[in-house]
N, C-alpha and C positions, 0 to 999 in steps of 0.2 A: 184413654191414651191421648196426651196433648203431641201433637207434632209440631209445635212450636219452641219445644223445649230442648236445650243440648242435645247435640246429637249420641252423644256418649252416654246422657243420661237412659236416652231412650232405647239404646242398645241394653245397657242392664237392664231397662222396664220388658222388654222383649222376652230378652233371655228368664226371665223368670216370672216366663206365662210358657209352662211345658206343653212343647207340641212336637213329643215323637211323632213319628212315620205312622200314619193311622187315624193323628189324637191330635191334630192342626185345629179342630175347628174353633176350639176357645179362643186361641190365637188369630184366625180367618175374622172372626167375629169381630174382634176390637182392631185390627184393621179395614173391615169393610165400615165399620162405625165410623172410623176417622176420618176417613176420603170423602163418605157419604156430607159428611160435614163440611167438604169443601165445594161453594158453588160451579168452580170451573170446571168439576171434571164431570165426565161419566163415569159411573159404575157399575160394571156388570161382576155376577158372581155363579158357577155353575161349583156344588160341592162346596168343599174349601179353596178353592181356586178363586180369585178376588183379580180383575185387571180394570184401571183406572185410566182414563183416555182426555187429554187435549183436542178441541175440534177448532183451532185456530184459524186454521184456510195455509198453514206454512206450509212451503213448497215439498219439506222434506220431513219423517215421521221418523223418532227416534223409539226403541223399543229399548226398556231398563227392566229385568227381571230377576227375579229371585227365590228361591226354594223357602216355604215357611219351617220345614222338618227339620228335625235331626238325629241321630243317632241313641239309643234306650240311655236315658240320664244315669252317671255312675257315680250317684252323692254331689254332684256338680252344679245343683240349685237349689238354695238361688245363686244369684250372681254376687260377686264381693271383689272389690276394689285391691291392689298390695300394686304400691309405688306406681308407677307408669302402666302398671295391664290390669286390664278387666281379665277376671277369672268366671268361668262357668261352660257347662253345655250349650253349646251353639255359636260362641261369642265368635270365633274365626269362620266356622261353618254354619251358616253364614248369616247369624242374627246382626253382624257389625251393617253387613253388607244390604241388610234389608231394611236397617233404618236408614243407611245413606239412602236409599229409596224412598222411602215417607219424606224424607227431608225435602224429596226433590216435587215433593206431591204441592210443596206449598208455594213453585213459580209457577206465575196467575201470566206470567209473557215468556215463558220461554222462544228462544230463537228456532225450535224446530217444533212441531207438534210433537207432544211426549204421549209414552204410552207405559205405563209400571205394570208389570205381570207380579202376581204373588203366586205361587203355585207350592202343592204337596206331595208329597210320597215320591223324593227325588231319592234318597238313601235306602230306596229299596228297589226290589224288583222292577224293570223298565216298563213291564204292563201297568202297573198301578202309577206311573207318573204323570201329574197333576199338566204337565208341561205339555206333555204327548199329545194327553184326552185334549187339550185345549184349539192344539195343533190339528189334531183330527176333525174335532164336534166343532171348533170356531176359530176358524183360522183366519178370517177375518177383523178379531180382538186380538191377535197378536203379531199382524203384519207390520212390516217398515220396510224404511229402505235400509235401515242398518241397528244392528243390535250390540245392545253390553250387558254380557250374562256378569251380576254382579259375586262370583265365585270368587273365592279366595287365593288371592296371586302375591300377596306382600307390597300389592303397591305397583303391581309393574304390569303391562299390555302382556296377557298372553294369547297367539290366534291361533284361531283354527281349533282342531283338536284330532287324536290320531285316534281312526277308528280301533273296534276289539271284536275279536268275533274266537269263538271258542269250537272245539271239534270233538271229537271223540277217533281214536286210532284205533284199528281193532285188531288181535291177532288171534289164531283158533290153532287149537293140536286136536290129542286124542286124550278121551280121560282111561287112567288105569290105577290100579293100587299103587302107593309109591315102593311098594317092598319089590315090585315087578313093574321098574319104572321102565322099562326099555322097551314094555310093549306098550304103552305111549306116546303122546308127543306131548312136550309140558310150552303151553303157550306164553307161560311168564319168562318163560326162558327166550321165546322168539320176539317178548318184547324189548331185548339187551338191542336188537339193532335200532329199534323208534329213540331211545336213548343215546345211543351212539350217535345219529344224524342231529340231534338235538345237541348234544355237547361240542359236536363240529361245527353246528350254524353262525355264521358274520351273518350279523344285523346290517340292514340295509339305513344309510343314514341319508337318505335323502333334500336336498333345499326345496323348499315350497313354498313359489313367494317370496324367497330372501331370510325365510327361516329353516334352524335346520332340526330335521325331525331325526329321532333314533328308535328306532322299532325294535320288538323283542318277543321272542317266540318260545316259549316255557311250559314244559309239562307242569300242571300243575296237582293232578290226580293219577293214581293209578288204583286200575279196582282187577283183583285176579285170586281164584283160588277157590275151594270148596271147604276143603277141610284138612287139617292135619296128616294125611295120610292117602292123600287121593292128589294125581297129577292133572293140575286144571288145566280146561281143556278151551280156557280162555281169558282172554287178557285184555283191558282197556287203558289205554293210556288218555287221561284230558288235558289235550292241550290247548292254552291262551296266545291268540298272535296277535300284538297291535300296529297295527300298520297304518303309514302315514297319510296323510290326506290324498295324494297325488294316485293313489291306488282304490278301485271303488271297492265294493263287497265281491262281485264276481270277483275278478280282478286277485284279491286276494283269496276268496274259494280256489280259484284253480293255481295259486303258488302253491297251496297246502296240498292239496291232489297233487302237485307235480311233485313235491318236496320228500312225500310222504308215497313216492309210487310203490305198488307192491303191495299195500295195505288197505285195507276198507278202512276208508275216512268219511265221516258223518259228522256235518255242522249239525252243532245244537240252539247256537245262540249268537245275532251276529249284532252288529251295530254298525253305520257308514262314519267316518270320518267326519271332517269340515274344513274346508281352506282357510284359510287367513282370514281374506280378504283387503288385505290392509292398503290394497293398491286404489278402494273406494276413496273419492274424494273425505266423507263424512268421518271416515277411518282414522284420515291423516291428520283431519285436525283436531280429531282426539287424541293421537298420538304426540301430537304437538306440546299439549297442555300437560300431559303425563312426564314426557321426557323419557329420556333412557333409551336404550336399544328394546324394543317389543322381544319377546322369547316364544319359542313355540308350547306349544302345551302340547305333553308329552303323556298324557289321558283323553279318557273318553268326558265332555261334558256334555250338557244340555244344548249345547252353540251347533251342535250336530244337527236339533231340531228345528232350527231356524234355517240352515243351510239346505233341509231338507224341503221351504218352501223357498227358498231362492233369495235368501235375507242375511248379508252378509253381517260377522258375528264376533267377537272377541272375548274373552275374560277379562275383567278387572274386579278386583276389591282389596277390602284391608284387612283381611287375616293374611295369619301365616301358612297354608297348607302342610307343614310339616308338623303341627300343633293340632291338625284337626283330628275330632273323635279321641285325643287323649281323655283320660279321665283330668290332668291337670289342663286342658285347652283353655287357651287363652288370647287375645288379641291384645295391640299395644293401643293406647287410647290415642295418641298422635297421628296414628294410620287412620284411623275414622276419620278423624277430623280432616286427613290429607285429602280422606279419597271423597270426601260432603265440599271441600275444597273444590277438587279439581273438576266434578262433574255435575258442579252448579257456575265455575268457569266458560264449561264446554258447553254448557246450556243455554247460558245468558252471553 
Protein backbone atom coordinates (compact mmCIF):
# COMPACT_ATOMS: atom_id res chain seq x y z
CA UNK A 1 0.00 0.00 0.00
CA UNK A 2 1.65 3.37 -1.19
CA UNK A 3 0.28 6.23 0.83
CA UNK A 4 1.66 8.70 -1.42
CA UNK A 5 -0.87 7.89 -4.00
CA UNK A 6 -4.43 9.72 -4.51
CA UNK A 7 -6.26 9.80 -1.90
CA UNK A 8 -9.43 8.37 -3.81
CA UNK A 9 -7.23 5.90 -5.30
CA UNK A 10 -6.30 4.51 -1.97
CA UNK A 11 -9.85 4.55 -0.74
CA UNK A 12 -10.69 1.93 -3.47
CA UNK A 13 -7.25 -0.02 -2.64
CA UNK A 14 -8.69 -0.10 0.99
CA UNK A 15 -12.06 -0.96 0.16
CA UNK A 16 -11.06 -3.96 -1.51
CA UNK A 17 -8.84 -5.56 1.09
CA UNK A 18 -12.15 -7.35 3.11
CA UNK A 19 -12.10 -6.67 6.52
CA UNK A 20 -15.37 -7.61 8.19
CA UNK A 21 -15.91 -7.33 11.96
CA UNK A 22 -13.47 -10.17 13.10
CA UNK A 23 -11.35 -10.55 9.60
CA UNK A 24 -9.35 -6.73 9.91
CA UNK A 25 -6.20 -8.35 10.16
CA UNK A 26 -5.17 -8.45 6.42
CA UNK A 27 -6.16 -4.94 6.37
CA UNK A 28 -4.15 -4.14 10.16
CA UNK A 29 -1.23 -5.66 8.33
CA UNK A 30 -0.76 -3.51 5.14
CA UNK A 31 -1.59 -0.54 7.36
CA UNK A 32 0.83 -1.28 10.18
CA UNK A 33 3.46 -2.06 6.96
CA UNK A 34 2.87 1.56 5.70
CA UNK A 35 3.44 3.62 8.72
CA UNK A 36 6.17 1.24 9.68
CA UNK A 37 7.65 2.67 6.55
CA UNK A 38 7.55 6.15 7.71
CA UNK A 39 10.59 7.29 9.78
CA UNK A 40 8.57 9.94 11.93
CA UNK A 41 6.35 8.07 13.56
CA UNK A 42 5.94 5.46 16.11
CA UNK A 43 4.10 2.31 15.96
CA UNK A 44 2.49 0.37 18.22
CA UNK A 45 0.06 -2.44 17.49
CA UNK A 46 -1.89 -4.60 20.15
CA UNK A 47 -4.44 -7.35 17.84
CA UNK A 48 -5.58 -5.65 14.78
CA UNK A 49 -5.56 -2.33 16.48
CA UNK A 50 -2.50 -0.31 14.83
CA UNK A 51 -2.01 3.59 16.47
CA UNK A 52 0.84 5.76 14.84
CA UNK A 53 2.15 8.71 17.03
CA UNK A 54 4.26 12.19 16.45
CA UNK A 55 6.83 12.96 19.31
CA UNK A 56 7.45 16.54 18.15
CA UNK A 57 7.75 18.33 21.69
CA UNK A 58 4.07 20.53 20.30
CA UNK A 59 2.43 21.92 22.94
CA UNK A 60 -0.94 20.33 21.83
CA UNK A 61 -1.64 16.27 20.73
CA UNK A 62 -4.30 15.82 18.12
CA UNK A 63 -5.86 12.38 18.21
CA UNK A 64 -7.44 11.17 14.33
CA UNK A 65 -9.17 7.71 14.52
CA UNK A 66 -10.85 5.36 12.74
CA UNK A 67 -12.72 1.90 12.66
CA UNK A 68 -10.84 -0.62 10.09
CA UNK A 69 -14.28 -2.98 9.87
CA UNK A 70 -17.45 -3.10 8.37
CA UNK A 71 -20.48 -4.48 7.99
CA UNK A 72 -20.63 -8.72 6.15
CA UNK A 73 -19.96 -7.65 2.25
CA UNK A 74 -23.25 -8.08 0.07
CA UNK A 75 -21.45 -8.54 -3.48
CA UNK A 76 -20.04 -5.01 -2.90
CA UNK A 77 -16.21 -5.87 -3.67
CA UNK A 78 -14.42 -4.89 -5.14
CA UNK A 79 -14.70 -1.49 -5.33
CA UNK A 80 -15.82 0.26 -8.99
CA UNK A 81 -15.90 3.79 -9.97
CA UNK A 82 -19.73 5.27 -12.05
CA UNK A 83 -19.43 9.20 -12.57
CA UNK A 84 -18.45 11.09 -9.48
CA UNK A 85 -18.92 8.04 -6.60
CA UNK A 86 -16.77 5.32 -5.53
CA UNK A 87 -19.07 2.27 -5.16
CA UNK A 88 -18.40 -0.78 -2.58
CA UNK A 89 -18.46 -2.10 1.15
CA UNK A 90 -16.94 0.31 3.34
CA UNK A 91 -16.53 3.28 1.08
CA UNK A 92 -18.81 5.82 3.51
CA UNK A 93 -18.35 3.51 6.60
CA UNK A 94 -15.60 4.42 6.79
CA UNK A 95 -12.67 3.20 4.35
CA UNK A 96 -13.05 7.03 2.73
CA UNK A 97 -12.34 8.25 6.13
CA UNK A 98 -9.42 6.13 6.94
CA UNK A 99 -7.44 6.92 4.05
CA UNK A 100 -7.90 10.67 4.79
CA UNK A 101 -5.98 9.35 7.78
CA UNK A 102 -2.84 7.53 5.95
CA UNK A 103 -2.93 10.55 4.10
CA UNK A 104 -2.37 12.57 7.15
CA UNK A 105 0.43 9.85 8.24
CA UNK A 106 2.84 11.51 5.68
CA UNK A 107 3.12 15.39 7.56
CA UNK A 108 6.67 14.85 8.81
CA UNK A 109 5.86 18.91 10.75
CA UNK A 110 2.50 19.03 11.55
CA UNK A 111 1.48 22.01 13.89
CA UNK A 112 0.11 19.79 16.62
CA UNK A 113 1.64 16.38 17.57
CA UNK A 114 -0.56 13.83 15.75
CA UNK A 115 -1.71 10.65 16.77
CA UNK A 116 -3.94 8.20 14.04
CA UNK A 117 -5.78 5.37 15.82
CA UNK A 118 -6.92 2.38 13.44
CA UNK A 119 -9.01 0.13 15.40
CA UNK A 120 -11.55 -3.06 14.88
CA UNK A 121 -14.77 -4.65 15.69
CA UNK A 122 -16.58 -1.17 15.99
CA UNK A 123 -19.87 -2.68 13.97
CA UNK A 124 -20.36 -5.14 16.44
CA UNK A 125 -21.01 -5.76 19.93
CA UNK A 126 -19.38 -2.77 22.33
CA UNK A 127 -17.26 -5.56 24.24
CA UNK A 128 -15.32 -6.62 21.17
CA UNK A 129 -14.43 -2.93 20.30
CA UNK A 130 -10.87 -2.46 19.06
CA UNK A 131 -11.34 1.30 20.49
CA UNK A 132 -12.45 0.37 24.04
CA UNK A 133 -9.57 -2.46 24.61
CA UNK A 134 -7.24 0.27 23.58
CA UNK A 135 -8.82 2.81 25.90
CA UNK A 136 -8.64 0.29 28.66
CA UNK A 137 -5.19 -1.85 28.04
CA UNK A 138 -3.49 1.68 26.73
CA UNK A 139 -4.74 4.73 27.28
CA UNK A 140 -1.97 6.28 27.10
CA UNK A 141 -1.56 5.63 22.92
CA UNK A 142 -4.64 7.23 22.47
CA UNK A 143 -4.64 10.44 24.75
CA UNK A 144 -4.88 14.16 23.56
CA UNK A 145 -6.06 17.18 24.25
CA UNK A 146 -8.67 16.96 21.47
CA UNK A 147 -10.04 14.35 19.11
CA UNK A 148 -11.82 13.74 15.45
CA UNK A 149 -13.49 10.54 15.30
CA UNK A 150 -13.15 10.28 11.41
CA UNK A 151 -17.13 8.78 11.00
CA UNK A 152 -19.15 9.57 8.52
CA UNK A 153 -20.95 13.00 8.60
CA UNK A 154 -21.26 14.35 4.84
CA UNK A 155 -18.61 16.81 5.34
CA UNK A 156 -19.97 18.68 8.30
CA UNK A 157 -18.57 18.94 12.34
CA UNK A 158 -20.86 16.55 14.21
CA UNK A 159 -20.22 16.88 18.40
CA UNK A 160 -20.69 15.15 21.02
CA UNK A 161 -22.96 12.20 20.70
CA UNK A 162 -26.29 11.16 22.48
CA UNK A 163 -25.95 8.31 24.74
CA UNK A 164 -28.25 4.78 24.50
CA UNK A 165 -28.97 2.62 27.13
CA UNK A 166 -31.59 -0.17 26.59
CA UNK A 167 -33.95 -1.85 29.49
CA UNK A 168 -36.14 -4.36 29.71
CA UNK A 169 -40.09 -3.66 31.33
CA UNK A 170 -41.51 -6.48 32.90
CA UNK A 171 -45.19 -7.29 33.63
CA UNK A 172 -46.47 -10.81 35.43
CA UNK A 173 -50.25 -12.34 35.64
CA UNK A 174 -51.33 -15.74 36.32
CA UNK A 175 -50.98 -18.60 33.80
CA UNK A 176 -54.49 -20.52 32.99
CA UNK A 177 -55.88 -22.38 29.97
CA UNK A 178 -57.23 -19.78 27.68
CA UNK A 179 -60.69 -21.73 27.37
CA UNK A 180 -60.91 -20.53 31.26
CA UNK A 181 -59.25 -17.34 30.66
CA UNK A 182 -60.84 -15.48 33.71
CA UNK A 183 -59.12 -17.64 36.07
CA UNK A 184 -56.00 -15.97 35.07
CA UNK A 185 -54.32 -12.77 34.64
CA UNK A 186 -52.87 -12.40 30.96
CA UNK A 187 -49.62 -10.21 31.42
CA UNK A 188 -49.63 -9.31 27.53
CA UNK A 189 -52.60 -7.73 28.18
CA UNK A 190 -51.00 -5.58 31.23
CA UNK A 191 -48.31 -4.67 28.86
CA UNK A 192 -51.22 -2.27 26.84
CA UNK A 193 -50.25 0.37 29.65
CA UNK A 194 -46.03 0.32 29.02
CA UNK A 195 -47.24 1.12 25.36
CA UNK A 196 -49.67 3.70 26.10
CA UNK A 197 -46.90 5.64 28.22
CA UNK A 198 -44.72 5.04 25.20
CA UNK A 199 -47.09 6.46 22.50
CA UNK A 200 -47.76 9.58 25.06
CA UNK A 201 -43.89 10.34 25.52
CA UNK A 202 -42.45 14.17 24.22
CA UNK A 203 -38.94 13.67 23.65
CA UNK A 204 -36.86 15.95 25.55
CA UNK A 205 -34.90 18.31 22.86
CA UNK A 206 -32.36 19.64 24.74
CA UNK A 207 -29.14 22.57 23.61
CA UNK A 208 -25.88 21.28 24.82
CA UNK A 209 -23.17 23.55 24.04
CA UNK A 210 -25.17 25.48 21.43
CA UNK A 211 -26.46 22.26 19.82
CA UNK A 212 -29.63 20.91 19.86
CA UNK A 213 -29.94 17.26 20.63
CA UNK A 214 -33.49 15.24 20.14
CA UNK A 215 -33.79 12.11 22.28
CA UNK A 216 -36.13 9.27 21.64
CA UNK A 217 -37.50 6.39 23.71
CA UNK A 218 -38.92 3.30 21.63
CA UNK A 219 -39.96 -0.03 22.37
CA UNK A 220 -38.20 -1.86 20.25
CA UNK A 221 -38.99 -5.78 21.41
CA UNK A 222 -41.64 -7.43 22.87
CA UNK A 223 -41.23 -11.17 24.11
CA UNK A 224 -44.72 -12.80 25.90
CA UNK A 225 -46.61 -15.99 25.70
CA UNK A 226 -46.38 -19.76 25.93
CA UNK A 227 -48.47 -21.18 23.57
CA UNK A 228 -51.54 -21.09 21.61
CA UNK A 229 -53.78 -21.84 24.30
CA UNK A 230 -52.28 -20.90 27.61
CA UNK A 231 -52.76 -17.29 29.13
CA UNK A 232 -49.10 -15.98 29.66
CA UNK A 233 -48.32 -15.12 32.69
CA UNK A 234 -45.65 -12.75 31.37
CA UNK A 235 -44.64 -10.10 29.40
CA UNK A 236 -41.40 -8.11 28.35
CA UNK A 237 -41.31 -5.00 26.69
CA UNK A 238 -37.39 -3.85 25.34
CA UNK A 239 -37.14 -0.67 25.30
CA UNK A 240 -34.11 1.84 23.64
CA UNK A 241 -33.81 5.55 25.16
CA UNK A 242 -31.23 7.83 23.71
CA UNK A 243 -30.60 10.56 25.70
CA UNK A 244 -28.63 13.61 25.18
CA UNK A 245 -25.25 14.40 26.43
CA UNK A 246 -26.21 16.75 29.21
CA UNK A 247 -27.87 13.61 31.26
CA UNK A 248 -25.32 10.97 32.58
CA UNK A 249 -26.23 7.05 32.60
CA UNK A 250 -27.59 7.40 36.30
CA UNK A 251 -29.28 10.17 35.33
CA UNK A 252 -31.03 8.52 32.71
CA UNK A 253 -31.58 5.01 34.84
CA UNK A 254 -33.68 6.78 37.20
CA UNK A 255 -35.97 8.80 34.26
CA UNK A 256 -36.66 5.32 33.08
CA UNK A 257 -37.62 3.98 36.83
CA UNK A 258 -39.54 7.18 37.05
CA UNK A 259 -41.19 7.04 33.58
CA UNK A 260 -41.88 3.45 33.75
CA UNK A 261 -43.13 3.50 37.68
CA UNK A 262 -45.25 0.49 38.62
CA UNK A 263 -43.19 -1.82 36.68
CA UNK A 264 -39.91 -3.84 37.12
CA UNK A 265 -37.40 -2.25 34.97
CA UNK A 266 -34.04 -3.97 34.30
CA UNK A 267 -31.13 -2.23 32.35
CA UNK A 268 -29.45 -4.54 30.08
CA UNK A 269 -27.20 -2.55 28.18
CA UNK A 270 -26.05 1.14 28.59
CA UNK A 271 -23.52 3.47 27.00
CA UNK A 272 -22.77 7.47 28.42
CA UNK A 273 -23.07 10.08 26.11
CA UNK A 274 -20.32 12.88 25.08
CA UNK A 275 -20.46 16.64 24.96
CA UNK A 276 -19.58 18.61 22.22
CA UNK A 277 -16.95 20.05 23.25
CA UNK A 278 -16.70 22.59 20.82
CA UNK A 279 -16.21 25.43 23.20
CA UNK A 280 -12.14 23.94 23.21
CA UNK A 281 -9.94 26.44 21.68
CA UNK A 282 -8.47 23.37 19.31
CA UNK A 283 -12.24 22.70 18.46
CA UNK A 284 -12.74 26.14 17.08
CA UNK A 285 -10.20 26.16 14.83
CA UNK A 286 -11.21 23.20 13.36
CA UNK A 287 -14.45 24.25 13.08
CA UNK A 288 -13.22 27.32 11.41
CA UNK A 289 -11.66 25.44 8.37
CA UNK A 290 -14.85 23.09 7.92
CA UNK A 291 -17.26 26.03 7.81
CA UNK A 292 -20.95 25.67 8.28
CA UNK A 293 -23.08 25.56 11.47
CA UNK A 294 -21.48 22.08 13.47
CA UNK A 295 -24.81 19.82 14.05
CA UNK A 296 -25.15 17.57 17.00
CA UNK A 297 -24.93 13.86 16.39
CA UNK A 298 -28.00 12.50 17.18
CA UNK A 299 -26.16 8.65 17.87
CA UNK A 300 -24.08 6.74 19.89
CA UNK A 301 -20.34 6.96 18.50
CA UNK A 302 -16.92 6.06 19.54
CA UNK A 303 -16.30 10.10 20.58
CA UNK A 304 -18.05 8.68 23.85
CA UNK A 305 -14.67 6.79 24.47
CA UNK A 306 -12.59 9.57 24.32
CA UNK A 307 -14.96 11.74 26.42
CA UNK A 308 -14.74 8.90 28.67
CA UNK A 309 -10.94 9.87 29.52
CA UNK A 310 -11.46 13.47 29.52
CA UNK A 311 -10.61 14.21 25.61
CA UNK A 312 -12.82 16.40 24.08
CA UNK A 313 -14.26 14.78 20.67
CA UNK A 314 -16.08 15.44 17.35
CA UNK A 315 -17.23 13.48 14.15
CA UNK A 316 -15.97 14.51 10.90
CA UNK A 317 -15.68 12.65 7.53
CA UNK A 318 -16.72 12.17 3.97
CA UNK A 319 -19.22 9.69 3.64
CA UNK A 320 -22.82 9.98 3.68
CA UNK A 321 -24.39 8.31 6.75
CA UNK A 322 -27.48 7.69 5.08
CA UNK A 323 -25.70 5.44 2.46
CA UNK A 324 -23.90 3.37 4.99
CA UNK A 325 -24.15 -0.55 5.14
CA UNK A 326 -26.39 -0.34 2.00
CA UNK A 327 -25.71 -3.00 -0.22
CA UNK A 328 -25.38 -0.11 -3.02
CA UNK A 329 -22.92 2.26 -0.39
CA UNK A 330 -21.20 4.57 -1.76
CA UNK A 331 -19.15 7.76 -1.12
CA UNK A 332 -18.74 10.96 -3.50
CA UNK A 333 -15.10 11.20 -4.58
CA UNK A 334 -15.12 15.21 -4.08
CA UNK A 335 -15.82 14.61 -0.29
CA UNK A 336 -12.53 12.77 0.06
CA UNK A 337 -10.69 14.93 -1.41
CA UNK A 338 -12.60 17.83 0.78
CA UNK A 339 -12.17 16.23 4.04
CA UNK A 340 -7.79 15.16 3.01
CA UNK A 341 -8.25 19.00 2.15
CA UNK A 342 -9.51 20.37 5.13
CA UNK A 343 -7.61 18.24 7.81
CA UNK A 344 -4.18 18.60 6.24
CA UNK A 345 -5.38 22.58 6.38
CA UNK A 346 -6.06 22.10 10.18
CA UNK A 347 -2.80 20.42 10.62
CA UNK A 348 -0.31 22.38 8.95
Amino acid sequence: MRLDQDVRTLTAELVDIASESGNEKPLADAVEAALTRLGHLTVDRDGSNVVARTHLGRPERVVVAGHLDTVPIAGNVPSRIDGDRLYGCGTTDMKSGVAVQLKLALLTEPNRDLTLVFYDCEEVEAARNGLGMLVREHPDWVRGDFAVLMEPTDGEIEGGCQGTMRAEVRTTGVRAHSARSWLGVNAVHRAAEILNRLLAYEPRKPVVDGLAYHEGLNAVRIDGGHAGNVIPDECVVTVNYRFAPDRTEAEAAGFLAEFFAGFDVRITDSAPGARPGLDHPIASAFAAIVGGPPQAKVAWTDVARFSALGVPAVNYGPGNPEVAHKRDEYVELAKIVEAERVMTSWLT
